[in-house]
C-alpha positions in Angstrom: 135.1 162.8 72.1 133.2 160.3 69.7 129.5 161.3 68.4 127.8 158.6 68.4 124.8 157.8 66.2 121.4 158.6 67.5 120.6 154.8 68.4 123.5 153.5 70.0 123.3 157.0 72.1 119.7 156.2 73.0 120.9 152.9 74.1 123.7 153.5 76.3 121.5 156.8 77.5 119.1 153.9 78.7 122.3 151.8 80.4 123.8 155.1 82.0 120.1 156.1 83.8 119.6 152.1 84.6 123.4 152.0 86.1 122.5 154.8 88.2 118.7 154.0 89.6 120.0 153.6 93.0 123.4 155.8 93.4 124.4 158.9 91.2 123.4 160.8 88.6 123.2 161.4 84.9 123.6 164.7 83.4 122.0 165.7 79.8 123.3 168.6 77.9 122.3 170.1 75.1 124.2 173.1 73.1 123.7 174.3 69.3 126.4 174.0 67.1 127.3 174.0 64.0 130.2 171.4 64.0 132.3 173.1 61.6 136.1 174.5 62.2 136.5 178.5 61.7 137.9 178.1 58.3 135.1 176.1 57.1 132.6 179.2 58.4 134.6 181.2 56.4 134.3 179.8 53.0 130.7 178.7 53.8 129.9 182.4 54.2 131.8 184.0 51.5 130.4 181.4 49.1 126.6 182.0 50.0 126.4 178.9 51.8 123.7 178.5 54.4 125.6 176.6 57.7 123.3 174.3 58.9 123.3 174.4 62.6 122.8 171.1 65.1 122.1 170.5 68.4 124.9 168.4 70.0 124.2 166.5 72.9 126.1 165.1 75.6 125.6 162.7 78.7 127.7 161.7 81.7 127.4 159.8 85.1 130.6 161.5 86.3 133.0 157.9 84.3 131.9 158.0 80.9 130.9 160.6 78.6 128.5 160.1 75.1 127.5 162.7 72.5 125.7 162.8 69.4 124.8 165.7 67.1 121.1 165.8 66.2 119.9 167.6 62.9 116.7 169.0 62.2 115.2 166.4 60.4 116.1 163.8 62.8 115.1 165.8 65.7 111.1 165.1 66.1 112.4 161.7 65.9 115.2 161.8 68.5 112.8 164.4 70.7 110.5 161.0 70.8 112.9 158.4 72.1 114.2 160.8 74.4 111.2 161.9 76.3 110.3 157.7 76.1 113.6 157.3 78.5 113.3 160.1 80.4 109.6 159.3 81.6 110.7 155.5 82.1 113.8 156.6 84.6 112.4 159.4 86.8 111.2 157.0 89.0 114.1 157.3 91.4 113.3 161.1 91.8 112.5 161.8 95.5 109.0 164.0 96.1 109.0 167.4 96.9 108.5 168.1 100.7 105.9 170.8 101.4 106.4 173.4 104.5 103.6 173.5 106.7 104.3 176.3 108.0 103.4 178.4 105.1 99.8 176.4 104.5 99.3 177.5 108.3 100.0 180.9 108.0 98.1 181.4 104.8 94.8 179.8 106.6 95.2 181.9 109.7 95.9 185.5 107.1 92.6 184.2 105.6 90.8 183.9 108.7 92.1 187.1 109.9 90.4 189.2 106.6 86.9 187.5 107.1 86.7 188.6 110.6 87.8 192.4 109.7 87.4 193.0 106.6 88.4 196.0 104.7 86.6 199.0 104.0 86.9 200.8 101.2 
């Protein structure tokens, strides 16, 4: 797998969600890492380096897969863009539907305590 720079990642993040407004899904995930093979730890450690860990992030609509690794001085600015897209594609999102039966039962439990209420 390829990381891809934080703008072209953006962009086809934007594609992906405008592919799949009317069928499928996109799924985000995020995972620290610190994008460095065991041996690398290793020395890093035993030298008094500090690793520098980074939040690698991946997207797929189930055919194509993109990932980019976010550091933290880039990440207020990526955190930005992303929230941008996100806002701009949940429109497809379908609303939640509300029992009635629980609003009904609630009312008639209230009714119930005002016409005996409790002593104490």
């Amino acid at each position: 797998m390829v990381l891809l720079l934080l703008d072209p990642f953006l962009n086809e993040l934007t594609s992906m969600f405008e592919r799949s407004t009317d069928i499928g899904s996109v799924w985000v995930t995020l995972k620290r890492s610190p994008l460095k093979s065991h041996v690398q730890k290793n020395k890093m450690k035993s030298s008094g380096e500090i690793l520098e860990f980074r939040c690698l992030i991946r997207a797929t609509d189930g055919k194509k897969t993109i990932s980019t690794s976010v550091g933290a001085k880039d990440h207020m600015r990526f955190q930005a863009s992303y929230a941008t897209i996100l806002k701009a594609h949940m429109t497809a999102l379908k609303k939640r539907e509300r029992k009635e039966k629980k609003k009904a039962m609630e009312t008639d439990k209230k009714e119930a305590d005002l016409k005996n209420p409790r002593k104490v």
